[in-house]
N, C-alpha and C positions, 0 to 999 in steps of 0.2 A: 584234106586235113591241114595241108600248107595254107590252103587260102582262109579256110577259119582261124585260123593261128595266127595271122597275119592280120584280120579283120579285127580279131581281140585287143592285138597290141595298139594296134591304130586309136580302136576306139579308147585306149588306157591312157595313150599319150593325150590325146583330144582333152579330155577330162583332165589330166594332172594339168596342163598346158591353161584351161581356164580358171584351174582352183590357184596357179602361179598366178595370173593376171588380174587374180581377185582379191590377191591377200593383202597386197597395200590397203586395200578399203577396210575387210572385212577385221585386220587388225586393229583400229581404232585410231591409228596416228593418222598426221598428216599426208595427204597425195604427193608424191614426189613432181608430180605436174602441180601442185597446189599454187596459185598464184601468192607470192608475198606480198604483205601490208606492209609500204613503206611509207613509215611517219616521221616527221622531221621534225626532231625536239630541240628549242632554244630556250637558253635558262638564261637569264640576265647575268647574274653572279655568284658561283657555286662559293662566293667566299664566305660566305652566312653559313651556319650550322642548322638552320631553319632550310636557307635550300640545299644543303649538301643530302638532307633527310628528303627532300621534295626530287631531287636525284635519282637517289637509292632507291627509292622507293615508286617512282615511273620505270625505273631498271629490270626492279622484281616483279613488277604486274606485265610489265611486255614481255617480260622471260618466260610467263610464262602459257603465252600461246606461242609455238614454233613457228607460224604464220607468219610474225611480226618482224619486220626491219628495222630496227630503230637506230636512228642514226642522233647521235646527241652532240652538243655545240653548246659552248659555254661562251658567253661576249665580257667578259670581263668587266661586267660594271659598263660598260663602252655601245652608248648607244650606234652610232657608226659601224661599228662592228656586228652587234646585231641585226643591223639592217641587209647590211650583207649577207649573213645568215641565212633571214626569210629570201632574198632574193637566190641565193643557192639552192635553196629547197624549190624552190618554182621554177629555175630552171632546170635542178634535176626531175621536173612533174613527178614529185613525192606524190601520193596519195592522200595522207593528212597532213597541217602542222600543227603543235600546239608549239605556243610561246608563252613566256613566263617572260611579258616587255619589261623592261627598264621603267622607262613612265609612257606618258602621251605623245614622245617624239616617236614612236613606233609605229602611231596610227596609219600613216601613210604606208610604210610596209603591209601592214596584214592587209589593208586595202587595196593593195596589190596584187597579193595574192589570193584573195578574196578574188577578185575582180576576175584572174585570170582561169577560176572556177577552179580551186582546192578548197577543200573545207579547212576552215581555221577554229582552231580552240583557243581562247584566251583564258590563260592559268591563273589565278590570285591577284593580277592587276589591269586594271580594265584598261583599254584604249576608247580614243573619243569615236565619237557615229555609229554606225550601225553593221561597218562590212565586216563581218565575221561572221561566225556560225554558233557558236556556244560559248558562252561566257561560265567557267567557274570558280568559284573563292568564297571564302566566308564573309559573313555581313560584319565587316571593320566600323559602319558606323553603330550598327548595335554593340560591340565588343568598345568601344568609345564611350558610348553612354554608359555602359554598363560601370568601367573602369572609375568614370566620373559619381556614378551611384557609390560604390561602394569605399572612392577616398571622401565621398561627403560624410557616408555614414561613421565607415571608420575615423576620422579627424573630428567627426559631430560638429559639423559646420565652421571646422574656424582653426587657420594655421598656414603655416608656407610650403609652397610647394615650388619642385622643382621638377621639368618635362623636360624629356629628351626626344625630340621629335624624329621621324626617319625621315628620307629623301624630301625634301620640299618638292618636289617635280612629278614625286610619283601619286596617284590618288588613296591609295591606303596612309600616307603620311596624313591629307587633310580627313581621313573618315576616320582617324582614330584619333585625332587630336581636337575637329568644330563639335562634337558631342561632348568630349571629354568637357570642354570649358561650358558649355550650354550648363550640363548638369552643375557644375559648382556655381553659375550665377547665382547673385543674389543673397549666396553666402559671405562668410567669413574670411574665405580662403582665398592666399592669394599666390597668385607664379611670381616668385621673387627671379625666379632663374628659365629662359627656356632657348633653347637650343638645337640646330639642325643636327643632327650624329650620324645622318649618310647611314641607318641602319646597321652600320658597325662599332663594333665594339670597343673597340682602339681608339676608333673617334669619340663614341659617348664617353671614356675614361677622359680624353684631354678636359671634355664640354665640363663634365662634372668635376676636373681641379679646377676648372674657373668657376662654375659655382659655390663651389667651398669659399675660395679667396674672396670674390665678392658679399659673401654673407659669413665671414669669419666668426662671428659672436655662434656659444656654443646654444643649441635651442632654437638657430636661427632658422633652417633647415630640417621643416616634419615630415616630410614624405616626396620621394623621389618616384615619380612615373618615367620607365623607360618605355616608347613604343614596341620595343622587342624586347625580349632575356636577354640578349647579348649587353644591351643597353643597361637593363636593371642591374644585370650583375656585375658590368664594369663598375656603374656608379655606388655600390656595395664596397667594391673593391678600395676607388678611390677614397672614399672614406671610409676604411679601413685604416686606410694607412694616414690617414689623418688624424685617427684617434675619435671618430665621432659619428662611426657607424651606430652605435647603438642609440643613438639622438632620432633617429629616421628608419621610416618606414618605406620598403621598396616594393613598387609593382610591375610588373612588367606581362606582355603578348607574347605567345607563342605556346608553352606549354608540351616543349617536346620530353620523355620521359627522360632523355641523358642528361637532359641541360636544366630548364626550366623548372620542371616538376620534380627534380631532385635537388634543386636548388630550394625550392621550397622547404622539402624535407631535410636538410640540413640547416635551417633557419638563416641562409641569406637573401632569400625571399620571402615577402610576407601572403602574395596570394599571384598567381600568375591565370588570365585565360587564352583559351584552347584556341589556336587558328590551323584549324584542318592546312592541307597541301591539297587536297583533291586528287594527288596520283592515281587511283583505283579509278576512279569516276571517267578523269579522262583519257585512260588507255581502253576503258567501257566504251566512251562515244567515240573514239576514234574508231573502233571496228567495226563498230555498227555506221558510222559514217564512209569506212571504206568499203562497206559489204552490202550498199545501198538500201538500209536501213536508218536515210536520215529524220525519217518521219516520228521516231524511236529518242530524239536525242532535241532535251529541251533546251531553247535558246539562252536560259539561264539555268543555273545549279548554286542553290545557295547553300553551304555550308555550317554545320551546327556549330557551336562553343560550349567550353564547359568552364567554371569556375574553380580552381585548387586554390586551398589557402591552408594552413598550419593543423585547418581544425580537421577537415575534411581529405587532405591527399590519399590518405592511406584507403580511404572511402572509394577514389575515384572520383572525387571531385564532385560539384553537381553541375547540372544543365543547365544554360539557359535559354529562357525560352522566348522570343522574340515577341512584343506586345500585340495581341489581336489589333486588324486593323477596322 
């Protein structure tokens, strides 16, 4: 009777003992052996409200596989510094990086770490050659063109304008400003005023008290293109307080709901479009990229736009749609 009683409990613990060593699995969550994805994210400059959004928002899609390590780095505007950056990420052998470069002086870094076999993601501003692994951002020279379409139409061919460009060094400043001019050739319209604004807003306010002053006579001054919100809506500002906002018409990229697209809806914008961040997308290929699924992860990702303007925000804006090739 002792040895059957004895054989019972044996075989009870046997069983409890592998339903214990099964429940991490059978739970759903992650293995406590589960190896982590460590991705090493550089943002050029979280001073923008466009990447503070581009942030938050790589933040919340890594949060929300438990898997993921993310480690984040912000360079200050400071290319130097971000180089530093990628080369910390390669020497700690992260798993992936995505960078969000400054301009083209970065290309030597990712090709680095390119080189040294990580997968690299390049976020919203391209670097030069080819050593990377997946490029994604929205089409800035369609969103240029587009901008240039719709101040031809809106001004009907003929009037002054003023452009506030973003970084001269970085390539989204020349894709949203060589379309922008393509489309109004040939027109009426002419850039009394244009100016680098470093993509900040502080700086676009100074750029646009010097186009005010340069073009004093009231009428002189019909439509202000900032290449970001931040840009539009300084140069809104400054001429506010000039007394000659309502002379001009303001446009500006980006299209985030706090900033942009409420700006709109408040009428200091007249129509703003949509430049994705891509967060989602590249916290997608990085996993698939560290979990050797890079077969899964195209070498480019292009990003849609949408147009908001006064008549249509509350709509949701419409799409646009990039010209059949």
């Amino acid at each position: 009777m002792r040895r059957v009683t004895r054989r019972v409990c044996m075989t009870t613990f046997a069983a409890v003992s592998l339903v214990a060593l099964a429940a991490p699995v059978m739970g759903g969550g992650p293995s406590p052996s589960a190896k982590k994805i460590r991705i090493g994210y550089s943002q050029c400059n979280r001073g923008e409200p466009w990447r503070e959004q581009m942030d938050k928002d790589i933040r919340a899609h890594a949060a929300k596989n438990a898997d993921i390590d993310l480690q984040m780095k912000d360079a200050q505007n400071d290319g130097p510094r971000q180089m530093a950056q990628v080369k910390e990420f390669v020497n700690a052998k992260v798993d992936v990086i995505i960078i969000s470069p400054l301009d083209t002086s970065l290309t030597p870094a990712v090709a680095e770490a390119f080189d040294a076999g990580i997968p690299v993601i390049v976020l919203d501003r391209a670097v030069l050659g080819d050593k990377y692994t997946c490029f994604i951002g929205a089409d800035n020279r369609l969103i240029g063109a587009e901008v240039g379409k719709w101040v031809r139409e809106t001004l009907k061919g003929k009037g002054n304008v003023v452009e506030l460009k973003g970084l001269s060094s970085s390539v989204p400043a020349a894709d949203r400003s060589d379309p922008f001019r393509e489309a109004i050739k040939g027109t009426d319209i002419k850039i009394v005023y244009d100016a680098d604004m470093q993509w900040l807003g502080d700086v676009a306010r100074e750029k646009m008290q010097a186009a005010l002053s340069r073009n004093p006579r009231k009428g002189s001054i019909n439509l202000v293109y900032g290449a970001n919100d931040p840009a539009a809506i300084a140069a809104y500002n400054a001429a506010k307080d000039a007394g000659r906002e309502s002379e001009m018409i303001f446009v500006g990229v980006d299209a985030l709901p706090h900033e942009g697209i409420e700006a709109v809806r408040k009428g200091i914008l007249n129509a703003t479009f949509e430049y994705a961040n891509g967060a989602d997308k590249a916290i997608d290929a990085a996993v698939k990229l560290a979990t050797g699924r890079k077969a899964e992860v195209p070498r480019k990702i292009v990003l849609g736009t949408r147009l908001y303007t006064r008549d249509n925000v509350d709509k949701g804006g419409v799409e646009i749609k990039a010209p059949e090739k």
